[in-house]
C-alpha positions in Angstrom: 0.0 0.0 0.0 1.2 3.3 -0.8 2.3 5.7 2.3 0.1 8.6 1.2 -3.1 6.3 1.3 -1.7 4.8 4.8 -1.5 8.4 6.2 -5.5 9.9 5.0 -6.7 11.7 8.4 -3.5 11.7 10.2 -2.4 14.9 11.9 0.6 15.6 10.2 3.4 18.1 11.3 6.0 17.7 8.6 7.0 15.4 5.8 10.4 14.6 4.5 10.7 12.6 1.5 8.3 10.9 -0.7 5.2 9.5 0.4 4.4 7.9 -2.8 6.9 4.6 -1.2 5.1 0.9 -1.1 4.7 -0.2 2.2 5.0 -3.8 3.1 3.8 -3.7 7.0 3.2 -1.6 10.2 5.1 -1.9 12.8 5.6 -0.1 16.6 8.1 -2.7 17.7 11.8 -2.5 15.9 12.7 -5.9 16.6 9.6 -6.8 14.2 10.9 -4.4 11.3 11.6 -6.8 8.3 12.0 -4.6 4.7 9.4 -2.2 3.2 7.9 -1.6 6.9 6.5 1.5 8.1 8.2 2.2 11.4 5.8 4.1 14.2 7.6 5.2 17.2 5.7 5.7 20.1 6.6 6.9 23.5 4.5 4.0 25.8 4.3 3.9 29.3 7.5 1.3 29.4 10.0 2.2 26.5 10.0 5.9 24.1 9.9 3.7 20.2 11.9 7.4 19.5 14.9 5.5 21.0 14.8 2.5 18.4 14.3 4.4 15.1 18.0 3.5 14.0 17.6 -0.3 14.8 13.8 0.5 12.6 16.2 1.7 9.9 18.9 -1.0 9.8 16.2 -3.4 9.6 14.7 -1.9 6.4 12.5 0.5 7.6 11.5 2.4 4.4 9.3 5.3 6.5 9.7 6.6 10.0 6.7 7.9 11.7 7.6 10.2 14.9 6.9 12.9 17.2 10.2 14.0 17.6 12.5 14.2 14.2 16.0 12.6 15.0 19.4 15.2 14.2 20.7 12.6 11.6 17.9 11.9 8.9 19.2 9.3 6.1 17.4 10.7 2.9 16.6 7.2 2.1 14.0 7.1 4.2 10.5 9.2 4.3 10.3 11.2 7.4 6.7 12.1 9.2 6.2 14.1 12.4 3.0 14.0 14.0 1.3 15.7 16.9 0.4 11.9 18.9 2.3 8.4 17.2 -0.4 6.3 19.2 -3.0 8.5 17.6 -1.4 8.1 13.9 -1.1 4.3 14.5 -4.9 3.8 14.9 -5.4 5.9 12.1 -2.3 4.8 9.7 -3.9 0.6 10.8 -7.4 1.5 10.1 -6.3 2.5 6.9 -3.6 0.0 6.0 -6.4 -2.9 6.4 -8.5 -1.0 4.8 -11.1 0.4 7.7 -12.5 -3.1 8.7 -14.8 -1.6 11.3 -16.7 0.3 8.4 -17.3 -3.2 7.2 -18.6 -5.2 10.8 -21.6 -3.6 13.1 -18.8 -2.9 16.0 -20.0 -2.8 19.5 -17.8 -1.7 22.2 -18.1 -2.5 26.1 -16.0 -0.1 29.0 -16.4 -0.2 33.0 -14.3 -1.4 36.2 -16.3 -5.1 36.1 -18.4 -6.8 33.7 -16.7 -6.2 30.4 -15.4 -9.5 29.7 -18.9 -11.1 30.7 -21.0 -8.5 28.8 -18.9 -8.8 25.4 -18.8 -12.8 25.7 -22.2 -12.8 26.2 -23.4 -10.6 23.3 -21.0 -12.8 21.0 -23.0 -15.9 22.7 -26.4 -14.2 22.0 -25.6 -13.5 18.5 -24.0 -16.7 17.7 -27.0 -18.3 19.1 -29.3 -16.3 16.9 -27.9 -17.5 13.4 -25.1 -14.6 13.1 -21.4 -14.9 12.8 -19.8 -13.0 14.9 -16.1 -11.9 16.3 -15.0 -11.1 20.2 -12.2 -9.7 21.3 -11.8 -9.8 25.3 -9.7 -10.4 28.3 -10.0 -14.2 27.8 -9.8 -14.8 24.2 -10.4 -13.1 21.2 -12.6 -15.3 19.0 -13.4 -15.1 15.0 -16.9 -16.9 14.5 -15.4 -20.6 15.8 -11.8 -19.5 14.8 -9.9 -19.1 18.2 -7.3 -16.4 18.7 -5.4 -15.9 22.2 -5.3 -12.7 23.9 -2.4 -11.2 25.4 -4.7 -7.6 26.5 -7.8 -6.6 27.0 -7.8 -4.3 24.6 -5.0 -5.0 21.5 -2.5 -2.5 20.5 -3.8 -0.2 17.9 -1.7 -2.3 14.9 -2.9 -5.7 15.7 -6.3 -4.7 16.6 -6.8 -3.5 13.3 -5.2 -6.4 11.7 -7.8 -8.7 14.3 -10.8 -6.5 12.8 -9.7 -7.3 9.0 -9.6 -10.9 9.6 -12.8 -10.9 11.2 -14.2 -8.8 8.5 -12.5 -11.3 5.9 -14.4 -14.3 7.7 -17.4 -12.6 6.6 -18.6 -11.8 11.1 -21.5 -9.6 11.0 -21.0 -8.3 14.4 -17.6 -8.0 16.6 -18.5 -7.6 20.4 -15.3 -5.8 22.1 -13.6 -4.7 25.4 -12.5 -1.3 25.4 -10.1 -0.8 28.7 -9.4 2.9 29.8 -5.8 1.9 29.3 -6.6 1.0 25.5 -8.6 4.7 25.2 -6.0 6.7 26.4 -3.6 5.4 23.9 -5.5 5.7 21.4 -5.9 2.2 20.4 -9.5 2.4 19.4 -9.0 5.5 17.6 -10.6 6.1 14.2 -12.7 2.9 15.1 -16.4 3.6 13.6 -18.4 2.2 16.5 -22.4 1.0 16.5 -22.5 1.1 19.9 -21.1 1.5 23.5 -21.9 0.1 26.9 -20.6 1.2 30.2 -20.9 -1.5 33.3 -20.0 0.6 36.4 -17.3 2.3 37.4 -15.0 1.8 41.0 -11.4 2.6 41.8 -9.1 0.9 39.9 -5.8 0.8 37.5 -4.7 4.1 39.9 -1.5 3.1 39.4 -1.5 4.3 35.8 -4.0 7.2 35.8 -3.2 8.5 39.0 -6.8 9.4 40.5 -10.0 8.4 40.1 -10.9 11.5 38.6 -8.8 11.2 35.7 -9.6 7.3 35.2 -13.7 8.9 35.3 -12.6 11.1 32.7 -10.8 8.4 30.0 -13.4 6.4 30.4 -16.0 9.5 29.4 -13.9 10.4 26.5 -14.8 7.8 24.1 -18.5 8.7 24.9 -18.0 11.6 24.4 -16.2 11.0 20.9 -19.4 8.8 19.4 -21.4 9.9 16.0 -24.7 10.6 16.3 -25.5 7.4 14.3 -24.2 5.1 17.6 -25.9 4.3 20.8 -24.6 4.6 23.9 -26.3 2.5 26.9 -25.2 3.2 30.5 -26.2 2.2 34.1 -28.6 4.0 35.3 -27.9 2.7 39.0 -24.2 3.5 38.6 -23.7 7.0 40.0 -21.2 8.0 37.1 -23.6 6.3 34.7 -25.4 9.4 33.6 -22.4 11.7 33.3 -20.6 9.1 31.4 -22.9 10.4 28.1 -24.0 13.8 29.3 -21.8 14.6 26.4 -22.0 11.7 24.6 -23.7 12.7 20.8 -25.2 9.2 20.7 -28.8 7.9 21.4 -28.7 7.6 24.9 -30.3 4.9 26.6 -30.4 3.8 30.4 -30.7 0.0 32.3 -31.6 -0.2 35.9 -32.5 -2.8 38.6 -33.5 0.2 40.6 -35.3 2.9 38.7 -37.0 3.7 35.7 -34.8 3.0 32.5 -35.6 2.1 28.8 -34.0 -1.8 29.8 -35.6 -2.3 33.3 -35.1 -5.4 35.9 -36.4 -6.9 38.5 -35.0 -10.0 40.7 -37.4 -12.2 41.4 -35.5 -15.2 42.7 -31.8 -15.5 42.7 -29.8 -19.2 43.6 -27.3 -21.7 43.0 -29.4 -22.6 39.8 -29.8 -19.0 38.2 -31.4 -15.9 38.2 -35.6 -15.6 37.8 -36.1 -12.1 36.8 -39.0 -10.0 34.9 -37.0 -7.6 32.4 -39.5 -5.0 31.1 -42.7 -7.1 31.1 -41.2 -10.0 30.5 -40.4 -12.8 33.0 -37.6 -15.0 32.7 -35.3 -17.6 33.8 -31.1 -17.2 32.9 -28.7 -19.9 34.1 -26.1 -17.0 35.3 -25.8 -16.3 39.0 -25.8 -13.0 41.1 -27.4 -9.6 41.0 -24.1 -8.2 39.1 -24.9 -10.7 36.2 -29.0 -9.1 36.8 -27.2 -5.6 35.1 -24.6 -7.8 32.7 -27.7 -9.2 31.1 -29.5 -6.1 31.0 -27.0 -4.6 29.3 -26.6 -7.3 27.1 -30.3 -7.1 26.2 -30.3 -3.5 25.5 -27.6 -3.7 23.0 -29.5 -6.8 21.1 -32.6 -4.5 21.2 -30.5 -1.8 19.8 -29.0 -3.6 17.0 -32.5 -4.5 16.0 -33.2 -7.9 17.3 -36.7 -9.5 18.4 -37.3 -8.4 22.1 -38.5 -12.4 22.5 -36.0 -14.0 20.4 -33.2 -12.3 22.4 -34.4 -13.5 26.1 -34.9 -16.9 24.9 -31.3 -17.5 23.9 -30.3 -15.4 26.5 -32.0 -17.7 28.8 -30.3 -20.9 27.7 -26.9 -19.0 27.8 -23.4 -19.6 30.3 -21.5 -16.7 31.2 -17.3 -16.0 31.2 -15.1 -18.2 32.0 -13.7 -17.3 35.5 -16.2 -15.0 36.5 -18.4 -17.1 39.1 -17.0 -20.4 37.4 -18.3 -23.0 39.9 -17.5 -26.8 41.1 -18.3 -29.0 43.3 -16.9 -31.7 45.1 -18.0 -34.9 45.0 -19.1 -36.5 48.5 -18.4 -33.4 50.1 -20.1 -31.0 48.2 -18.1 -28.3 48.7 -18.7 -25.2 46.6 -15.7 -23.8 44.9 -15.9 -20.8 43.1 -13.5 -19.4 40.4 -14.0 -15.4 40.3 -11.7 -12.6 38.3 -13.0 -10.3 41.0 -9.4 -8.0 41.6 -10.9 -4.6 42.9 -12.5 -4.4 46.2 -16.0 -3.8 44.3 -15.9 -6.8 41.9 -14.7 -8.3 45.5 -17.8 -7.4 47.4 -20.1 -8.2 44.4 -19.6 -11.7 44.5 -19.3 -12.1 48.5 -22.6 -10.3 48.8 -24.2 -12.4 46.0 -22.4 -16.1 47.6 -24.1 -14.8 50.7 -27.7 -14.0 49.2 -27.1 -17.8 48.1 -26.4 -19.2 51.4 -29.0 -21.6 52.3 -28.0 -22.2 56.4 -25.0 -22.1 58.0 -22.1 -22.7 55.1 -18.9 -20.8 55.9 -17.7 -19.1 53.2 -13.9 -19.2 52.9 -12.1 -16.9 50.7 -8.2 -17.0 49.1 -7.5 -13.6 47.7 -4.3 -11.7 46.5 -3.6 -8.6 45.1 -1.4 -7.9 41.9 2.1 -6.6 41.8 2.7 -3.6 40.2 -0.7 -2.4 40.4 -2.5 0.1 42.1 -1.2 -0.1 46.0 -4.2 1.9 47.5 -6.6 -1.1 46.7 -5.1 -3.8 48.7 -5.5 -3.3 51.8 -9.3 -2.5 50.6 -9.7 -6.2 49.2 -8.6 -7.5 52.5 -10.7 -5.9 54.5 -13.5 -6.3 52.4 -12.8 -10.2 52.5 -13.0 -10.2 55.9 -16.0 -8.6 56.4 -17.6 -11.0 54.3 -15.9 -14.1 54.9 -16.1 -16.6 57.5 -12.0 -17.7 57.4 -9.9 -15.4 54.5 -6.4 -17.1 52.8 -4.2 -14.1 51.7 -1.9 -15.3 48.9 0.3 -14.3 45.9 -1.9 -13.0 42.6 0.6 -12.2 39.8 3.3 -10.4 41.9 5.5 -9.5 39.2 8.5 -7.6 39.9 7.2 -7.0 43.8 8.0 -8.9 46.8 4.8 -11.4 47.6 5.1 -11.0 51.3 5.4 -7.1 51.2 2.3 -6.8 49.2 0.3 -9.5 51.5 1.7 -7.0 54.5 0.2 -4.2 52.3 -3.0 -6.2 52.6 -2.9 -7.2 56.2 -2.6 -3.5 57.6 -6.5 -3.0 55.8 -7.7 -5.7 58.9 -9.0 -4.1 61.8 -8.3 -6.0 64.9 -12.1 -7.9 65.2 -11.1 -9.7 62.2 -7.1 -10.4 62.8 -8.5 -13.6 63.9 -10.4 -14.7 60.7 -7.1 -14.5 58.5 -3.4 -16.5 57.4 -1.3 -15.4 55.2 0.1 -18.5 52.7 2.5 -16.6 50.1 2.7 -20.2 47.7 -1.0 -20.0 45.9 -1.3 -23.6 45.2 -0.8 -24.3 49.3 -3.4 -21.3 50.1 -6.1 -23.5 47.9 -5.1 -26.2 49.0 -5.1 -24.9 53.0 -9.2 -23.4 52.1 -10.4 -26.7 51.0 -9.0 -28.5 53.8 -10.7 -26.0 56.0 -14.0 -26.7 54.6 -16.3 -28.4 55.7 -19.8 -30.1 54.0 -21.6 -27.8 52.0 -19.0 -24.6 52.8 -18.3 -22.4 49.7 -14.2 -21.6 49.0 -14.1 -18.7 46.6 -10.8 -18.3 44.7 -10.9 -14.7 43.7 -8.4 -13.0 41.8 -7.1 -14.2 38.4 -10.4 -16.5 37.1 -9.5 -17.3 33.4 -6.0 -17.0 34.3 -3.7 -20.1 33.4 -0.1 -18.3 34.4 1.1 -16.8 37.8 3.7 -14.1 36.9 7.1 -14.0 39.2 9.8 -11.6 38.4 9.3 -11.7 35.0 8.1 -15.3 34.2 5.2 -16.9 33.4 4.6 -20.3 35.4 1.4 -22.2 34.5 -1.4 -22.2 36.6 -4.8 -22.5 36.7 -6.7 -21.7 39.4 -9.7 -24.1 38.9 -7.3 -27.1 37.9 -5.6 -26.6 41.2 -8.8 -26.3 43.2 -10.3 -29.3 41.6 -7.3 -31.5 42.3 -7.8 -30.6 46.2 -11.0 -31.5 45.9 -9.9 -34.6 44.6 -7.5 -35.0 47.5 -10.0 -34.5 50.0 -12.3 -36.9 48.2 -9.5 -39.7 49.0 
């Protein structure tokens, strides 16, 4: 493809050199430079791309894209400053595959909890009713039955672009997507045409990258905010940020609610082990997922069906027959014992407290509810000692372990935790840094008919430690100590 077509809508500074060149490929990352590429050097949150522009060159870079023009500029390449890289490389890819999302009804889903259950499930409802359809989430990304692994929730603006081709190549009518605040405020759903966009809720978290909540309030907004009139835009209407997130937004607004009036209302009518009986607008049905918090993911989900068109009826009935996520309130069960484990992604204190409250609203006597919870490394700080004390308000016995440290210490971050335990509940908690031994300690705790709830990393099947990747899933490992106390 020709640069000059590549570069259509960019905000361009300067040029130096021709931009009539071929260009073979995109790329952000040197190493990944082969001949003909385009080179885009982008100043990220771990390394400035402005530092690897020679390494771009030697590898056959044949067009340098930049904010900041270099003091020795080879002639042989094409030179282009612009005002944001990350912005241009969203542009520059949505043009290089030739604007896939112009070609797929794309639907995008932001909020602290829920995104990865509300965009599987819309990709499960539409799959259901007769359409192809891609996903791209925390768990996988998915093009109709074609698999893809994900690495983010959100791709980087290159790849997500090349994702969206292939799934507009494979002929999906629909691509259901997580949009993380992370991903909007580096532009890497920038230039995307969107059909429509769903916010969940919003509570504290990711600090450690936007500094306040504030400012994380305010990313979030920003892609509302940057919607055509031709979108929709759904919110929570029981969320307290749910109606500023589109005060600005020039989308059709619409509202869901478990509490007040709203175009896509709820109402609980029974919630247990075996699913959620619920009327939504006039209609009463049965779903198979669990807990008030999958009351709103289903709402939501509904709404956007409605608005993309879809028969009120047709959409509840295949919503009812419908699983959720994997890892978000996954649940087994022992055999003789029947002990209750519980898988959960829950890693802010709210996603926490969700699915305590909701395992206590399905307690049916006296079942002690034991709880092993960690807290990432190099993450936002301010939350943990907020997940541990929320676990032992609502926990019988609470097993603080290792999450993903990373490059931390795991016993300094499970001291960051303990100093959120007042001294009432010193008594309800240990601290077991290994993860596979904190399991294992819960389910040996338990007795008939408790609940363990392994909260944290869900879908997960790595624990990251200085660096490294070590396999491990949490519901394999919880299932083999059920196994063990089976013996």
């Amino acid at each position: 493809m020709i640069l000059q077509d590549i570069l259509y809508k960019v905000n361009i500074r300067s040029v130096a050199g021709s931009t009539g060149v071929a260009v073979q490929s995109l790329q952000a990352d040197s190493r990944k430079v082969t001949p003909g590429a385009c080179f885009i050097a982008i100043n990220g949150t771990v390394t400035n791309g402005h530092e690897y522009i020679n390494t771009a060159i030697q590898n056959g870079a044949v067009a340098i894209v930049c904010e900041v023009l270099p003091a020795h500029m080879p002639a042989s390449v094409t030179w282009i400053q612009v005002q944001n890289s990350a912005e241009a490389a969203a542009c520059m890819a949505h043009n290089f595959y030739h604007s896939p999302s112009l070609q797929v009804k794309l639907v995008g889903v932001t909020g602290t909890n829920g995104k990865t259950t509300v965009a599987t499930l819309l990709w499960k409802l539409f799959s259901a009713l007769g359409f192809k359809c891609g996903l791209i989430s925390t768990v996988q990304n998915q093009s109709g039955s074609t698999i893809i692994p994900a690495t983010h929730t959100t791709p980087d603006a290159i790849n997500l672009s090349a994702l969206l081709r292939q799934m507009a190549d494979d002929n999906c009518r629909y691509v259901f997507m997580e949009c993380s605040s992370h991903a909007i405020h580096q532009h890497r759903i920038a230039g995307l045409k969107f059909e429509g966009a769903l916010f969940t809720n919003i509570s504290h978290d990711h600090l450690d990258y936007h500094k306040t909540f504030e400012e994380y309030i305010r990313v979030k907004k920003s892609w509302f905010d940057s919607l055509p009139s031709t979108a929709f835009a759904i919110s929570n209407a029981d969320d307290k940020r749910g109606a500023v997130m589109l005060q600005n937004t020039a989308a059709k607004k619409m509202y869901y609610s478990l509490k007040t009036m709203a175009d896509f209302k709820g109402k609980i009518l029974d919630n247990s082990l075996t699913g959620l009986h619920m009327m939504v607008n006039d209609q009463e049905v049965y779903f198979r997922l669990i807990g008030a918090f999958n009351a709103y993911n289903l709402l939501a989900v509904y709404g956007a069906a409605v608005m993309l068109g879809q028969d009120k009826q047709d959409v509840l009935q295949a919503l009812s027959n419908i699983d959720g996520a994997e890892g978000r309130f996954d649940y087994t069960v022992s055999r003789n014992e029947k002990v209750i484990g519980i898988i959960d992604y829950a890693h802010t204190p709210d996603a926490l407290l969700n699915v305590l409250a909701t395992i206590k609203n399905l307690k049916q006597g006296n079942e002690h509810v034991i709880t092993v919870v960690g807290c990432g490394g190099d993450r936002d700080k301010t939350k943990r000692p907020v997940m541990a004390e929320v676990a032992c308000e609502y926990s019988d016995r609470v097993i603080f372990t290792s999450d993903n440290p990373r490059s931390e210490d795991a016993l300094q971050i499970l001291k960051d935790m303990e100093a959120g335990v007042n001294v009432v509940a010193r008594k309800k908690y240990i601290s077991i840094a290994d993860r596979k031994e904190a399991i294992k300690t819960a389910v040996s705790l338990a007795q008939q008919q408790d609940i363990v709830l392994v909260a944290g990393k869900g879908h997960e099947k790595y624990q990251e430690i200085k660096g490294v990747k070590y396999a491990f899933d949490d519901k394999q490992v919880l299932n083999e100590m059920f196994d063990l106390l089976e013996k």
